[in-house]
C-alpha positions in Angstrom: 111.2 108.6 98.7 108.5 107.5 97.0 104.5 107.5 98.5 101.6 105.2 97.7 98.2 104.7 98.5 96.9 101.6 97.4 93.0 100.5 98.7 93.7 97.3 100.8 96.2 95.6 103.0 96.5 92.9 100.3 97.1 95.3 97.2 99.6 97.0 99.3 101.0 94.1 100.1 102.0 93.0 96.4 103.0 96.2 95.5 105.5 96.8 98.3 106.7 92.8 97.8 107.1 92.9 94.4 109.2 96.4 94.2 111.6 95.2 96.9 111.9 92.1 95.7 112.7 93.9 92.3 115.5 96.5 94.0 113.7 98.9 93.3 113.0 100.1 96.8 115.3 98.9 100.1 112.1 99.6 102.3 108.6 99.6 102.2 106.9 101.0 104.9 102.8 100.3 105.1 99.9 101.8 107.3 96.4 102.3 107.6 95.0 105.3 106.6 91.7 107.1 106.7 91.1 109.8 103.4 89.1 112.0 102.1 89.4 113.2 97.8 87.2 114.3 95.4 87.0 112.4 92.5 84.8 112.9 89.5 82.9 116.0 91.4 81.9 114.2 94.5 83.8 113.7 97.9 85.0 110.0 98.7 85.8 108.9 102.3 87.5 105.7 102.5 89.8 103.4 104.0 93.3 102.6 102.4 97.1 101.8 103.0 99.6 104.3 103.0 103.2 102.8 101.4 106.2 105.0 101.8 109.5 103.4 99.5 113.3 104.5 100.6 115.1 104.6 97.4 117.2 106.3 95.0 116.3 109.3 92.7 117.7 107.3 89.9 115.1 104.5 90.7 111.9 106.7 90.9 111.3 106.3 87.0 110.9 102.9 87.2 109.6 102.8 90.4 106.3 104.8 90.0 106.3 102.8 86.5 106.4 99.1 88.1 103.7 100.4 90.6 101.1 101.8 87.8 101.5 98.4 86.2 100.4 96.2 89.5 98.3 99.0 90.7 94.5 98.5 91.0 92.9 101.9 90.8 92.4 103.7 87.5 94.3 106.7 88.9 96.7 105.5 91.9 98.3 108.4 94.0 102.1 107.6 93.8 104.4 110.6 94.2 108.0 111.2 95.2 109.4 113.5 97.2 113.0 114.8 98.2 114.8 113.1 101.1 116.1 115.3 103.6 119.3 115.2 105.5 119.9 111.5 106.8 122.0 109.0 108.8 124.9 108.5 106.3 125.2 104.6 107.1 121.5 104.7 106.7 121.7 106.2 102.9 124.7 103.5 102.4 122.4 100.8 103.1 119.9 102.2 100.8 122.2 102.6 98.3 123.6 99.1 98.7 119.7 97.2 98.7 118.6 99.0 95.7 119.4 98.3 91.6 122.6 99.8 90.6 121.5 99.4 86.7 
């Protein structure tokens, strides 16, 4: 699985279009979010979207390449992390909706 923050509904929009409509993800799943970071020595408070992508661990590469090239801030926050146990059919699916290359 793969999580982004992007700053807007629109941003995270494009993002999560664009790397389902390129396989590279079968899901994109977008909230609002409120956060808190430091950045350059001085605490931030902001609003943003939250994207989490189902996909496959061969895809992450690419993935978290795509979304750096679309991305709007200097230094996005996209990392992956492991999925856990799941619903076979359900990691079948994935499998099936995402790039086999």
């Amino acid at each position: 699985m793969a999580y982004v923050t992007a700053p807007d509904r629109t941003s995270a929009r494009k993002i999560a279009r664009t790397i389902v409509e390129r396989r590279l993800a079968a899901c994109a799943n977008l909230w609002p979010v409120e956060s808190m970071y430091r950045w350059r020595g001085h605490r931030e408070e902001t609003r943003e979207f939250v994207i989490v992508f189902k996909t496959r661990k061969a895809l992450l590469r690419k993935l978290m390449a795509a979304v750096r090239g679309m991305h709007p801030s200097e230094v996005p926050c996209i990392v992956s992390y492991p999925m856990g146990p799941a619903l076979p059919a359900y990691l079948d699916w994935i499998d099936a909706e995402t790039d086999q290359r």
